[in-house]
VOPAGU-2260 file (C-alpha; in pm, 1 decimal, decimal comma):
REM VOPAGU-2260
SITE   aa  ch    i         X         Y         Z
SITE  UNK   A    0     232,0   -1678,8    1732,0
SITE  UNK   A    1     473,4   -1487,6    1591,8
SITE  UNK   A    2     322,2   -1172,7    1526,2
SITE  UNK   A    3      11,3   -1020,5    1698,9
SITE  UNK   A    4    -184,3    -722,4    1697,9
SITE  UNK   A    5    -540,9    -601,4    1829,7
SITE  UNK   A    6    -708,5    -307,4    1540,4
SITE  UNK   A    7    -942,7     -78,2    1685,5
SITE  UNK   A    8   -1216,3    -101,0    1428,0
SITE  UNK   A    9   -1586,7    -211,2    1485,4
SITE  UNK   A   10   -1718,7    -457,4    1249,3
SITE  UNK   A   11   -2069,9    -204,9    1211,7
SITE  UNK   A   12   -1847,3      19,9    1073,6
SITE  UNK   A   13   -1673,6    -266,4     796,4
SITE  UNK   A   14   -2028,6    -395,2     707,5
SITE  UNK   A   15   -2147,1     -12,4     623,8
SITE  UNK   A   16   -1818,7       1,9     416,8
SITE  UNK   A   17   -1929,0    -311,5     239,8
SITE  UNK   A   18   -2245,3    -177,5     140,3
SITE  UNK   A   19   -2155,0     151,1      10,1
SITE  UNK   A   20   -1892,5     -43,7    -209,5
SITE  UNK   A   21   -2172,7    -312,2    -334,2
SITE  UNK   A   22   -2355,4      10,3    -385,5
SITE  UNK   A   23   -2091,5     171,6    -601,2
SITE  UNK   A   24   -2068,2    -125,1    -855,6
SITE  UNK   A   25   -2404,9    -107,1    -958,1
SITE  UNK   A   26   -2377,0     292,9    -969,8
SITE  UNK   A   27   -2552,7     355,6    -695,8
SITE  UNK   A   28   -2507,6     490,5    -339,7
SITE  UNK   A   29   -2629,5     367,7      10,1
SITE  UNK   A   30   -2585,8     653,2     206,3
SITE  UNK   A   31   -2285,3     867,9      62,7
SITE  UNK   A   32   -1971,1     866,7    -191,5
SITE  UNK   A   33   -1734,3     598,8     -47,1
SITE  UNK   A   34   -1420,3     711,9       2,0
SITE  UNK   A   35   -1054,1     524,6     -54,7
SITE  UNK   A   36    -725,9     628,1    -129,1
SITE  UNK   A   37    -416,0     561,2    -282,9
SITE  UNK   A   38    -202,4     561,0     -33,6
SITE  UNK   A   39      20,1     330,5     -41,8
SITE  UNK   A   40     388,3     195,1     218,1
SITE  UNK   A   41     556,3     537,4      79,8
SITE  UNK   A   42     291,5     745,6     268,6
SITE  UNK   A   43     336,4     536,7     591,2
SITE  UNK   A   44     759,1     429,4     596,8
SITE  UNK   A   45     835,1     807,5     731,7
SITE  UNK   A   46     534,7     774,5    1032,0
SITE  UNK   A   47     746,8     540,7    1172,2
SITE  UNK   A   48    1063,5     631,1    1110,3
SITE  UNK   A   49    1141,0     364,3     856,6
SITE  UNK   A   50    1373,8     433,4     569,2
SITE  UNK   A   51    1184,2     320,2     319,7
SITE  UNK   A   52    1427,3      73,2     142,8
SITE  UNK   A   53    1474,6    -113,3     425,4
SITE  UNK   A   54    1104,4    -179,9     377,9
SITE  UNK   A   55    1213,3    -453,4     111,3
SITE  UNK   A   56    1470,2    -557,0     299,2
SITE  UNK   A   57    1310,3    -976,1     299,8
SITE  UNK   A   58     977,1   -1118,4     365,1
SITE  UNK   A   59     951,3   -1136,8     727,5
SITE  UNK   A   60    1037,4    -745,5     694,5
SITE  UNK   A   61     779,9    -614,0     441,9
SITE  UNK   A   62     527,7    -881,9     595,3
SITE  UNK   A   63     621,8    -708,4     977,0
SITE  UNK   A   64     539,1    -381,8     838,8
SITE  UNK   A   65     234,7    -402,8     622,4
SITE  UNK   A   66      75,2    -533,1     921,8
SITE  UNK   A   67     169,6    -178,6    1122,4
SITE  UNK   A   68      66,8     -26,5     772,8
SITE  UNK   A   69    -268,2    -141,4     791,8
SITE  UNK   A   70    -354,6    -120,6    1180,5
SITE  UNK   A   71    -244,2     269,6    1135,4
SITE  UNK   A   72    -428,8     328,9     821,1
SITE  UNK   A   73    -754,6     120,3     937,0
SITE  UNK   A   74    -748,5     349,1    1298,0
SITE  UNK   A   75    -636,7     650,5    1176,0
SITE  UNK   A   76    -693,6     714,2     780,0
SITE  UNK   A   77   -1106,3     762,6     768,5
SITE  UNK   A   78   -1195,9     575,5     447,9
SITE  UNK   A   79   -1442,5     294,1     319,6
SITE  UNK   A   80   -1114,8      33,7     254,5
SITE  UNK   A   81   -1224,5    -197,5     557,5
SITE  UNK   A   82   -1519,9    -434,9     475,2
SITE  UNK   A   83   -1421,7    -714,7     680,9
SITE  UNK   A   84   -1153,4    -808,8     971,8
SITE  UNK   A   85    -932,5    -904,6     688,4
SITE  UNK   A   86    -618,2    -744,7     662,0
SITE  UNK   A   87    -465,5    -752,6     293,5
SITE  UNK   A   88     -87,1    -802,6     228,4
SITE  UNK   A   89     113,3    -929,4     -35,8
SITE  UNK   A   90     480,3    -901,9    -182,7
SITE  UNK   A   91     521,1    -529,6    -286,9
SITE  UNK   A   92     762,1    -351,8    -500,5
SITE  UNK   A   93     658,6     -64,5    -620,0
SITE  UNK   A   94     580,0     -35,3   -1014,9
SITE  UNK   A   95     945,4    -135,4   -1101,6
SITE  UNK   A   96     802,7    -561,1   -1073,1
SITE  UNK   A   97     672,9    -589,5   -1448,2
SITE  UNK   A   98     983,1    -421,3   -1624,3
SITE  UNK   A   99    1184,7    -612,9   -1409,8
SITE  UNK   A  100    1045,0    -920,8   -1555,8
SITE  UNK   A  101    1162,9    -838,1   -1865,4
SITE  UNK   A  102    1509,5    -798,0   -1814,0
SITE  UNK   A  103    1521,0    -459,1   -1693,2
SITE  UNK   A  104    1689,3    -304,3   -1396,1
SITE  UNK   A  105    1621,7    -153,7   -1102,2
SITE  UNK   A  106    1774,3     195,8    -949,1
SITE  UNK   A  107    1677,8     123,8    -523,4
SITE  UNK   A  108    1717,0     482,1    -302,7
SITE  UNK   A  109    1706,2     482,4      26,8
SITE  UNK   A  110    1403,9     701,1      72,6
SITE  UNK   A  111    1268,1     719,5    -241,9
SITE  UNK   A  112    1047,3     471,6    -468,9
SITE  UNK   A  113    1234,1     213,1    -662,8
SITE  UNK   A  114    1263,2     305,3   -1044,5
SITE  UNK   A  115    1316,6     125,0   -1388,8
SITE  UNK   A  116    1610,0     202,2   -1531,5
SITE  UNK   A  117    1624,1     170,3   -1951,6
SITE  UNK   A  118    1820,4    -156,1   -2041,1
SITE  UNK   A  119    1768,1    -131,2   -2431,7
SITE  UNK   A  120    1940,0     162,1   -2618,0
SITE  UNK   A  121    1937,7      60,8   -3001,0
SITE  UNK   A  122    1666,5     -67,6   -3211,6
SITE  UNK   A  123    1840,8    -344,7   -3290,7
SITE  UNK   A  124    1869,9    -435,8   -2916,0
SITE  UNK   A  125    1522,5    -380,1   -2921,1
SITE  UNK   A  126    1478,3    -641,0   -3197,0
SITE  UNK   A  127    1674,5    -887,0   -2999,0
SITE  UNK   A  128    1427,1    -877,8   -2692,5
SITE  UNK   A  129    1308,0   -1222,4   -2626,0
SITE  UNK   A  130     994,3   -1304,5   -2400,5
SITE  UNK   A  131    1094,3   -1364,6   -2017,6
SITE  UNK   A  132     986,0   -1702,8   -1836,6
SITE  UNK   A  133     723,3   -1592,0   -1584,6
SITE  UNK   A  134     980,0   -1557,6   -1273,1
SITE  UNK   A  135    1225,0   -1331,2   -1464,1
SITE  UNK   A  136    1381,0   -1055,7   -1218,8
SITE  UNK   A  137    1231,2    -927,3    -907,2
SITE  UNK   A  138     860,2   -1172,8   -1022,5
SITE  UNK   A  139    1081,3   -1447,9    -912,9
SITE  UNK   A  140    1142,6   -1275,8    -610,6
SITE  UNK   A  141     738,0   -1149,9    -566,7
SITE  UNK   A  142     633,7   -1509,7    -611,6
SITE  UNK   A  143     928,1   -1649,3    -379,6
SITE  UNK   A  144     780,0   -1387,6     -99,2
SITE  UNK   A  145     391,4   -1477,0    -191,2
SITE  UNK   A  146     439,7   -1872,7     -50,7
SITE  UNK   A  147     677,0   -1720,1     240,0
SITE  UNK   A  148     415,3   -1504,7     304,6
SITE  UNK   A  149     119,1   -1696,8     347,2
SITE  UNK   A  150     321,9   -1931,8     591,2
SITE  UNK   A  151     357,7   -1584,2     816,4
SITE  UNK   A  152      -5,4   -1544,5     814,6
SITE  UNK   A  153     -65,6   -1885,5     940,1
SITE  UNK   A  154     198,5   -1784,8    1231,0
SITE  UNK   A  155      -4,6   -1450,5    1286,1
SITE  UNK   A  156    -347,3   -1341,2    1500,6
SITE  UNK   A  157    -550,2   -1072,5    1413,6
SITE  UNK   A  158    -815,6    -954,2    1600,9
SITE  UNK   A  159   -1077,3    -657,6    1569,5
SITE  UNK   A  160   -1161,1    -518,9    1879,9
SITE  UNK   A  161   -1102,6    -834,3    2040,9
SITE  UNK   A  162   -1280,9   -1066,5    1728,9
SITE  UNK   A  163   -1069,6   -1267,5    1542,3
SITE  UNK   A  164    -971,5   -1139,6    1199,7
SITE  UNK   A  165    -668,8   -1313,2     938,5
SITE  UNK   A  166    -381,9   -1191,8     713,5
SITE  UNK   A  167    -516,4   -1245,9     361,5
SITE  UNK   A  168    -196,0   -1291,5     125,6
SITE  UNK   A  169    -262,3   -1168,2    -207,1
SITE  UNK   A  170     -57,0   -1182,6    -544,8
SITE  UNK   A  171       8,9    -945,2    -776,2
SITE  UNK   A  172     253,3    -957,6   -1111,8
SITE  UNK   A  173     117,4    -746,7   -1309,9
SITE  UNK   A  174     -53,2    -419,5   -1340,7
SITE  UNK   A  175     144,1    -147,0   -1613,3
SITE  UNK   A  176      20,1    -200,9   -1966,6
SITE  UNK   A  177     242,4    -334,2   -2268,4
SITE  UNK   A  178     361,6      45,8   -2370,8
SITE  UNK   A  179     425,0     139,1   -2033,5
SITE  UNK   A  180     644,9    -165,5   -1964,3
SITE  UNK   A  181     822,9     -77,8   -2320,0
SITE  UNK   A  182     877,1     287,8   -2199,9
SITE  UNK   A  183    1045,4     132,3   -1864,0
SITE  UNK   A  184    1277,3     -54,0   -2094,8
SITE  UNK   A  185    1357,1     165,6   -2345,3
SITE  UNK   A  186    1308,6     537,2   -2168,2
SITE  UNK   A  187    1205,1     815,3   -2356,1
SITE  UNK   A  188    1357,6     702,0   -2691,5
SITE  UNK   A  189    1065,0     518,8   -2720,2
SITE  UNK   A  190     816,1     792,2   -2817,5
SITE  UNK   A  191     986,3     840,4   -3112,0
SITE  UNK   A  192    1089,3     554,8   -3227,9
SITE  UNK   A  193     720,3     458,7   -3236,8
SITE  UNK   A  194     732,6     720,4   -3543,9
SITE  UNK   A  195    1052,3     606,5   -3702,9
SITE  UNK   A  196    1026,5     229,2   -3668,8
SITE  UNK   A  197     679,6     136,1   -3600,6
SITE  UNK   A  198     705,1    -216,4   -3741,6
SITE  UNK   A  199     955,2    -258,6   -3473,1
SITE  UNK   A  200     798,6    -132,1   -3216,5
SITE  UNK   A  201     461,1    -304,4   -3291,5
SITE  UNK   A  202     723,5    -636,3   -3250,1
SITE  UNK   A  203     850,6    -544,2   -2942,6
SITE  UNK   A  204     506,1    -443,9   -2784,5
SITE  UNK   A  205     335,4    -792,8   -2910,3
SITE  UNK   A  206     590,1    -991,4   -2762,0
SITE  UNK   A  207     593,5    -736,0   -2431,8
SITE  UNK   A  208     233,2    -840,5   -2425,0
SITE  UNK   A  209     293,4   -1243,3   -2495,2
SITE  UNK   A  210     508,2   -1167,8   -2174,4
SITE  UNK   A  211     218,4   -1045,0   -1952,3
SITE  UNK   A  212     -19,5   -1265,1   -2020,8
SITE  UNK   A  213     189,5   -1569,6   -1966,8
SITE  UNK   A  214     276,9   -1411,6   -1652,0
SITE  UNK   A  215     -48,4   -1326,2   -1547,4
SITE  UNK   A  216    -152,1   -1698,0   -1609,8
SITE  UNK   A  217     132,3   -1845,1   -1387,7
SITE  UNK   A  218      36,5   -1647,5   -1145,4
SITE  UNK   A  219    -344,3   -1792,8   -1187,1
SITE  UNK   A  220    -230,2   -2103,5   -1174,6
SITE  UNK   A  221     -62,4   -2100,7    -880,0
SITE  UNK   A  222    -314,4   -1916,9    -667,8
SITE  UNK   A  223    -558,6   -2139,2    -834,2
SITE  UNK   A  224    -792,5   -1896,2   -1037,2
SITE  UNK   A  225    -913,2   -1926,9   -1384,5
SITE  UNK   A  226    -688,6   -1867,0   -1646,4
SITE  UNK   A  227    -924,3   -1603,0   -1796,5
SITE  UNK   A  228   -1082,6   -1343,1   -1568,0
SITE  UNK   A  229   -1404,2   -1115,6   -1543,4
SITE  UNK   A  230   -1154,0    -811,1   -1431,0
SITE  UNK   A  231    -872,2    -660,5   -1478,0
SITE  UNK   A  232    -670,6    -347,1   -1473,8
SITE  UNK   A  233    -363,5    -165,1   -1616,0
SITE  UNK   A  234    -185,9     181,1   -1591,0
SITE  UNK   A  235    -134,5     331,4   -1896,5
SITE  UNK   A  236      58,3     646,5   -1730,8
SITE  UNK   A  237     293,7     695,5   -2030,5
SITE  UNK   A  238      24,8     704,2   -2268,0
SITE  UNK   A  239    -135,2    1032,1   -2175,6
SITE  UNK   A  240     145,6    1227,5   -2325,4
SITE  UNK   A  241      42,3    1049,4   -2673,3
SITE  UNK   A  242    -220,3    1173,6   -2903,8
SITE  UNK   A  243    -541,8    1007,6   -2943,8
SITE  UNK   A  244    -427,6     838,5   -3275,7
SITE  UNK   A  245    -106,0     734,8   -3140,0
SITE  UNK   A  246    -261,6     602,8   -2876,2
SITE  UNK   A  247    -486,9     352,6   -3053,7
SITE  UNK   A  248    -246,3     214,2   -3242,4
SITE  UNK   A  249      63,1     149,6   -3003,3
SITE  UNK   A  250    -159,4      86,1   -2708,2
SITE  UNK   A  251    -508,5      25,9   -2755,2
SITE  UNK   A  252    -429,4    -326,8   -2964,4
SITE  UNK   A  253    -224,7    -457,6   -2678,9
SITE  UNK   A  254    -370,6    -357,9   -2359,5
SITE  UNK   A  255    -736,6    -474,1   -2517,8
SITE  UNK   A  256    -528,1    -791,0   -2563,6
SITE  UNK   A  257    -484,0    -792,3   -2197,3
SITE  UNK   A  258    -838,1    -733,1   -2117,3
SITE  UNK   A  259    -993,2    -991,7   -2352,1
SITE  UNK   A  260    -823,9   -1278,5   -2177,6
SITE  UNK   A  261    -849,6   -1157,6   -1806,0
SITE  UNK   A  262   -1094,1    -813,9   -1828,7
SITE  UNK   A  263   -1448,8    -945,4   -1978,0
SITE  UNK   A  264   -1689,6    -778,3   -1809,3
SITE  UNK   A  265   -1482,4    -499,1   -1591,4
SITE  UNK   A  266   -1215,7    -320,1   -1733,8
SITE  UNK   A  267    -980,0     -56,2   -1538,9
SITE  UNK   A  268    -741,2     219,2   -1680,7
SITE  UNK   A  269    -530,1     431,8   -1426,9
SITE  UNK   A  270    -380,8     682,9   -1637,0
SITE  UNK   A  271    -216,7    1031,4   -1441,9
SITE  UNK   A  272    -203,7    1328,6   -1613,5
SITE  UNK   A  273    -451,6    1495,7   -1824,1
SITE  UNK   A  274    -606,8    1210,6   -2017,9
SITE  UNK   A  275    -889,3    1446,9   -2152,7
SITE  UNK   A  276    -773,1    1347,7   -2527,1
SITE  UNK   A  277    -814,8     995,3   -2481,6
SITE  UNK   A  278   -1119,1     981,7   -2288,8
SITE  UNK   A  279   -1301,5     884,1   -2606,7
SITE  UNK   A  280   -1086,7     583,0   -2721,8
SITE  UNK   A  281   -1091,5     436,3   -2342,3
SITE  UNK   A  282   -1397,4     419,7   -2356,9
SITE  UNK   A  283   -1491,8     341,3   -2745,1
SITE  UNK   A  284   -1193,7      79,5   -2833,5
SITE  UNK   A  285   -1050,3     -42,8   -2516,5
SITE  UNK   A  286   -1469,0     -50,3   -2349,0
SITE  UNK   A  287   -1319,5      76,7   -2045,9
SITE  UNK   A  288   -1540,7     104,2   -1765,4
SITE  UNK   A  289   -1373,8     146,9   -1464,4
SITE  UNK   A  290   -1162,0     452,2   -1468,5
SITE  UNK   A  291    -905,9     460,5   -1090,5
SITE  UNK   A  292    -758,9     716,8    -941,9
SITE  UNK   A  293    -770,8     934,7   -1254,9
SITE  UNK   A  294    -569,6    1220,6   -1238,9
SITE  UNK   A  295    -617,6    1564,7   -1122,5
SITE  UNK   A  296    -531,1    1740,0   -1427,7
SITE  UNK   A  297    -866,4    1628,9   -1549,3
SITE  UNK   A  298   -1147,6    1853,9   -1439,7
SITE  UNK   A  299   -1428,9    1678,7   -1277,9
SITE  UNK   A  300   -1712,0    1812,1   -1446,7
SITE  UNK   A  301   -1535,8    1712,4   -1796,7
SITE  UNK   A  302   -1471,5    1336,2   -1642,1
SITE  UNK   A  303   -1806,9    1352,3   -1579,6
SITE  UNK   A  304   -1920,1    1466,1   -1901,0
SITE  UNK   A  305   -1656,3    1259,7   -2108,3
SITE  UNK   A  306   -1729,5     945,2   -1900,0
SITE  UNK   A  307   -2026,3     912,1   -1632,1
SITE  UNK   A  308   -2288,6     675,9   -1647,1
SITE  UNK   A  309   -2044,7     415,1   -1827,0
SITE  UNK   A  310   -1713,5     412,1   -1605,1
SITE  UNK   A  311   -1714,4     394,9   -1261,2
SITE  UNK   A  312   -1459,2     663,2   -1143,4
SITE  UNK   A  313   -1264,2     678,4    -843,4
SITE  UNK   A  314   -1107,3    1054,3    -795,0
SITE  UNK   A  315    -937,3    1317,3    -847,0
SITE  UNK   A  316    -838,5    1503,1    -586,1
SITE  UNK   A  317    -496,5    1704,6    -638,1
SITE  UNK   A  318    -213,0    1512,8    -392,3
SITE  UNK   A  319      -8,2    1840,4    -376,3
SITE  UNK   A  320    -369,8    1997,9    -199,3
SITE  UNK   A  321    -426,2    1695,2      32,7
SITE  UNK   A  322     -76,5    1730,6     141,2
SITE  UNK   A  323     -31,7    2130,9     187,5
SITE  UNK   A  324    -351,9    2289,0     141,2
SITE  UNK   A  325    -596,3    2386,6     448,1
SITE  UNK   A  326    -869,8    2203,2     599,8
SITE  UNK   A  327   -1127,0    2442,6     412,0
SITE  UNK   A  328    -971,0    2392,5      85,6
SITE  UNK   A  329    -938,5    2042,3     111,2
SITE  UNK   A  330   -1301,4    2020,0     161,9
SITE  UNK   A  331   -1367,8    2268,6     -82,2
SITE  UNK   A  332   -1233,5    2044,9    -340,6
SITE  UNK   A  333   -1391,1    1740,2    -233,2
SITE  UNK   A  334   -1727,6    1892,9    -260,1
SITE  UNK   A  335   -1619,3    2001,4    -607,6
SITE  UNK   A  336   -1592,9    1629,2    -720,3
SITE  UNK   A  337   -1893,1    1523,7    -546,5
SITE  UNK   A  338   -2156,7    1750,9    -701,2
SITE  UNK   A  339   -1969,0    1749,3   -1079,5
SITE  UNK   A  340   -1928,1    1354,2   -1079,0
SITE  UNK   A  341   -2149,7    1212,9    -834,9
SITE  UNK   A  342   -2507,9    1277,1   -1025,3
SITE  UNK   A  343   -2383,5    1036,3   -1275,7
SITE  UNK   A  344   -2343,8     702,1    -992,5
SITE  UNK   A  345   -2103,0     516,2    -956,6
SITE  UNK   A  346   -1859,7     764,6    -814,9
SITE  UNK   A  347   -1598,6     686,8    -558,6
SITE  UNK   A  348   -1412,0    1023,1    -385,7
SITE  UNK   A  349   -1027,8     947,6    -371,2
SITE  UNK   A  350    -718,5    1134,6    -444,7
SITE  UNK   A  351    -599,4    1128,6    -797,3
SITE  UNK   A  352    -317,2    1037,9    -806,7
SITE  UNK   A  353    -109,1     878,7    -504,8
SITE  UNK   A  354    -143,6    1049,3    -146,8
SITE  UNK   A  355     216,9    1222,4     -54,9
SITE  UNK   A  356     407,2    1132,4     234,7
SITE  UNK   A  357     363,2    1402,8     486,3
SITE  UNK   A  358      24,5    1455,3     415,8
SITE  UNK   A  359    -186,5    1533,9     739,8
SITE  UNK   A  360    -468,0    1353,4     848,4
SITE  UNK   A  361    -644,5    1655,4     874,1
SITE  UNK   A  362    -696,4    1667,8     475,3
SITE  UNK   A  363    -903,8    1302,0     522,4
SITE  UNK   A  364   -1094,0    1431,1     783,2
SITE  UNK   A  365   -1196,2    1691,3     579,2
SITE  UNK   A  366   -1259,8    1454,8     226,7
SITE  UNK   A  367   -1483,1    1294,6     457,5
SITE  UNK   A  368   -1671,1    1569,8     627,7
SITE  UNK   A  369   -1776,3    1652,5     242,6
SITE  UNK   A  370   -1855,4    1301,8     185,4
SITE  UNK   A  371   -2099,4    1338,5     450,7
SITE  UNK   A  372   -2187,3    1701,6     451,6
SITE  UNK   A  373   -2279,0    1665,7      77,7
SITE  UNK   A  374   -2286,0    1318,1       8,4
SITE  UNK   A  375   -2569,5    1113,1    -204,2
SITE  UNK   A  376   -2818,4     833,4     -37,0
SITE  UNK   A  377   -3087,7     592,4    -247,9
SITE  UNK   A  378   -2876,2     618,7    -571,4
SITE  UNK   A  379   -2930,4     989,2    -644,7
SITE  UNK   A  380   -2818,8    1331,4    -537,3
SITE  UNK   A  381   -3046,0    1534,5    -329,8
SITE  UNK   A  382   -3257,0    1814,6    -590,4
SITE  UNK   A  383   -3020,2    2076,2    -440,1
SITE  UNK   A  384   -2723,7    2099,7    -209,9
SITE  UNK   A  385   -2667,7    2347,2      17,7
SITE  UNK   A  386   -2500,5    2679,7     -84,0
């Protein structure tokens, strides 16, 4: 074998996971909250001294150290992301895949995320933009990795305290919605020209869309799925700057395009920021209802207000707290979440959005000891938590 590596996690503690997350679907709890984060190879490249571009340095590489990734994060990071000797990898790059399938660049930094740098500067370049072939830019690359990656995970052993696991090889192309992608290509430019040329811009974000979903369905294909889907999920991140009118008519028509074909019965928006405005369109024109890793700008008893009992939420806990705030504080907040958003089911305690390298493991300790201390069990809160 070429790679091999023993995890130190019982497979009691998976199969409670498991539950709780069955439990959370249908808006209920088992015995608390779960709990899972975003935290994602940034967090982990400076715990082992890696600099984090030569992360995507090739396959064998990324493959190597998502392995390490998840043996530290499974032992050390307590969290409900386990709920089977499975460990999950796949060909990763960031947010900076999507716009890079449609012609635009990429700005790579040695210790810093890779970023999409604007490629289209005039409306009439804009105009010009013709839909990609599915393995434009660095999607070639992700699917090239995918098939070398799934022959490393025939050439590695897993166990789990001693039971066999396997290296599950996933594949992702997607993931930022149509206006996002179209802000990654144009830059800022964009948010006004949606107000001095919006026949143009309603162009460019159809065929941006065309683009996805023939991407998406490559990608089916060769994995071997449907071409259509019961769920799906975008970022709209740029969006949240946008007013709610705005909104619905340079986003909503092209996302919900999205979500028809692949997104029929569950339907996921990750949007940062304070989304407060737009909580009523999410959930009224694009039937949103699974809302991840929401930001913290939005208060969780409005989330709750705005959106329980219809979207499952998973959040919101500040990053810049997890990372320098005190145990107390930490926990503090957690129990904040829990007792605005938790009453309503369906509630899954995360950070909102994207833990910070550097933060201590002493801030997931204490998201859990609230989990715990004040979590929910047989669907429900309990009539009164303690003071």
């Amino acid at each position: 074998m070429r790679f091999e590596l023993n995890i130190d996690y019982p497979l009691e503690k998976m199969e409670r996971s498991r539950q709780r997350l069955a439990a959370w679907q249908k808006f209920r709890y088992v015995d608390r909250v779960p709990v899972q984060y975003c935290v994602v190879p940034r967090y982990f490249a400076p715990l082992f001294n890696l600099r984090y571009l030569d992360f995507f340095k090739d396959v064998e590489t990324q493959f190597y150290w998502e392995l390490q990734f998840a043996k530290y994060r499974f032992e050390n990071i307590p969290e409900d992301v386990c709920t089977g000797p499975v460990i999950g990898v796949g060909p990763y790059f960031d947010n900076v895949v999507p716009p890079s399938g449609h012609g635009g660049e990429v700005g790579w930094s040695d210790d810093e995320t890779p970023r999409a740098l604007p490629v289209i500067h005039t409306v009439e370049e804009m105009e010009r933009f013709e839909i990609p072939q599915p393995d434009t830019g660095l999607r070639g690359k992700v699917l090239e990795w995918w098939g070398k990656m799934k022959d490393l995970a025939t050439q590695t052993k897993v166990t789990f305290n001693g039971q066999e696991g396997r290296v599950n090889v996933g594949l992702s192309v997607g993931g930022l919605s149509p206006h996002m992608i179209a802000v990654d290509l144009v830059g800022e430019d964009f948010y006004w020209w949606i107000l001095e040329y919006p026949e143009q811009c309603h162009r460019f974000l159809h065929k941006i869309t065309q683009g996805e979903i023939a991407s998406e369905e490559h990608a089916r294909r060769l994995v071997g799925e449907p071409l259509t889907g019961d769920s799906f999920a975008l970022a709209e991140d740029s969006a949240q700057i946008m007013s709610a009118q705005q909104f619905k008519e340079f986003c909503v028509p092209y996302s919900r395009a999205l979500f028809d074909r692949f997104g029929r019965q569950d339907r996921g928006v990750h949007m940062c920021g304070n989304s407060t405005h737009l909580h009523q369109v999410l959930k009224d024109d694009l039937k949103m209802n699974m809302f991840p890793y929401f930001g913290y700008l939005v208060p969780p008893k409005v989330a709750a207000a705005n959106l329980g009992g219809i979207s499952r939420m998973t959040g919101n806990l500040n990053p810049m707290l997890l990372k320098d705030g005190g145990y107390a504080q930490v926990k503090q907040a957690a129990r904040e979440c829990i007792e605005a958003i938790g009453p309503c089911g369906g509630f899954m305690l995360a950070d909102g959005a994207n833990v910070c390298p550097g933060t201590p493991l002493q801030s997931f300790q204490a998201i859990m000891a609230a989990a715990e201390e004040y979590g929910m069990g047989g669907g429900r809160l309990p009539a009164n938590l303690p003071p």
